[in-house]
C-alpha positions as CSV (number, residue, x, y, z in Angstrom):
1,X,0.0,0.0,0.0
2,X,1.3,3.3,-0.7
3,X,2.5,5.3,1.9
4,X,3.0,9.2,2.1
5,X,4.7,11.9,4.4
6,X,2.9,14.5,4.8
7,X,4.3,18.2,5.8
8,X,1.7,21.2,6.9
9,X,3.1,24.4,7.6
10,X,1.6,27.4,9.2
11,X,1.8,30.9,8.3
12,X,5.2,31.7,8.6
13,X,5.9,35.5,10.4
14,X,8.0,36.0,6.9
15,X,6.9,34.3,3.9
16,X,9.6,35.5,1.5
17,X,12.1,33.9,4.2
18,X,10.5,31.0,4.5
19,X,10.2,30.2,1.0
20,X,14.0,31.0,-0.2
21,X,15.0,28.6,2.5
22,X,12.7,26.2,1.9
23,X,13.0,26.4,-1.5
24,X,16.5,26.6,-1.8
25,X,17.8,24.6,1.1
26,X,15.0,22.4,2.5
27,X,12.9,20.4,-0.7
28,X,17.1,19.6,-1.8
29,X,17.2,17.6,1.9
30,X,13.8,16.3,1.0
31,X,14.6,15.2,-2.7
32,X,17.9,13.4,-0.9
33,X,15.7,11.2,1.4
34,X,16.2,7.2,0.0
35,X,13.3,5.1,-0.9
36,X,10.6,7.6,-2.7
37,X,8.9,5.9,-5.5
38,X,8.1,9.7,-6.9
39,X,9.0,13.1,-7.0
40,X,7.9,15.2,-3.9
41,X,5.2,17.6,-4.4
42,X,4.4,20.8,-2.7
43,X,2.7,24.0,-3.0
44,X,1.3,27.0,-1.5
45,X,-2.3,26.9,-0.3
46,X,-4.0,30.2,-1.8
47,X,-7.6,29.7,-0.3
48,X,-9.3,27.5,2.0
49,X,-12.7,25.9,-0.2
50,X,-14.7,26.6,2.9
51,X,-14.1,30.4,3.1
52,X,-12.0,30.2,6.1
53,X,-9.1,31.7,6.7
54,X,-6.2,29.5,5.6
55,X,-4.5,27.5,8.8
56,X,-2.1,26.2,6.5
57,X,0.7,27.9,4.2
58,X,2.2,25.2,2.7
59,X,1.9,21.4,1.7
60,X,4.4,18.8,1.2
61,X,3.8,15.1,0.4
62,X,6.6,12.8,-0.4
63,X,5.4,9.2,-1.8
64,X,6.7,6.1,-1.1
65,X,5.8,2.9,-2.6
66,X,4.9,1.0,1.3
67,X,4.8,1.7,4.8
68,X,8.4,-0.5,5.3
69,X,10.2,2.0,2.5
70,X,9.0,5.0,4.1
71,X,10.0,3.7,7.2
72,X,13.4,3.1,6.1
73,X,13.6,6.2,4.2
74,X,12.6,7.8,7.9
75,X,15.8,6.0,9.2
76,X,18.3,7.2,6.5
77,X,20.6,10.3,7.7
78,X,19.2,12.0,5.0
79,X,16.0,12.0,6.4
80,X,17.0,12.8,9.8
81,X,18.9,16.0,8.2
82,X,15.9,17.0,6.5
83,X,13.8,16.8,10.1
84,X,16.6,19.0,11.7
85,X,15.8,21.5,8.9
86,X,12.5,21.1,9.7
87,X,12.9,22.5,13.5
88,X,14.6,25.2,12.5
89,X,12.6,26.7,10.0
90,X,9.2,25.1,10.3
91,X,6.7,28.0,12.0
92,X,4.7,27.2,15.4
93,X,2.0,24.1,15.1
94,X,3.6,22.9,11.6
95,X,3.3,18.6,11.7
96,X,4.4,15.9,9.7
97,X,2.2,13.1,9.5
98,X,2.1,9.4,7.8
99,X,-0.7,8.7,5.7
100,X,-0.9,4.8,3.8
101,X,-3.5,5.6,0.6
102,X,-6.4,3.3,0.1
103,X,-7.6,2.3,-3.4
């Protein structure tokens, strides 16, 4: 079953900050990490469907092609230099979650 990372961010206090250093610095950590069976995507949220305000600023998803490669990809010192990146630039309440996609 395929298996994804998922990466929320809040609003960041400066978006043009945030998106040089993620841009240039962080997706290259993310593109390193072993085991992806695709290339990651992400993107800027521009509107929330509902009307709301938008909670989230950004979305990352990086695909794996099981639960036991993503895993291992988790494990690899690429990913674990992507997750440091991740503290250090990721504004308050941003997660990373697991999701395994049904058909």
């Amino acid at each position: 079953m395929t298996a994804k990372l998922v990466v929320l961010y809040t609003q960041p206090d400066d978006p043009d900050a945030f998106n040089r250093h993620y841009l240039d610095n962080h997706m290259p950590l993310a593109h390193a990490i072993p085991g992806q069976s695709k290339t990651a995507e992400t993107g800027l949220i521009v509107s929330e469907a509902d009307g709301g305000d938008p909670l989230w600023y950004r979305v990352t998803e990086l695909f794996f092609p099981d639960r036991a490669a993503l895993d291992a990809g988790l494990a690899s010192k690429e990913a674990q230099a992507a997750v440091e990146d991740f503290s250090k630039i990721a504004p308050k309440g941003s997660r990373i979650l697991v999701q395994e996609l049904e058909t």
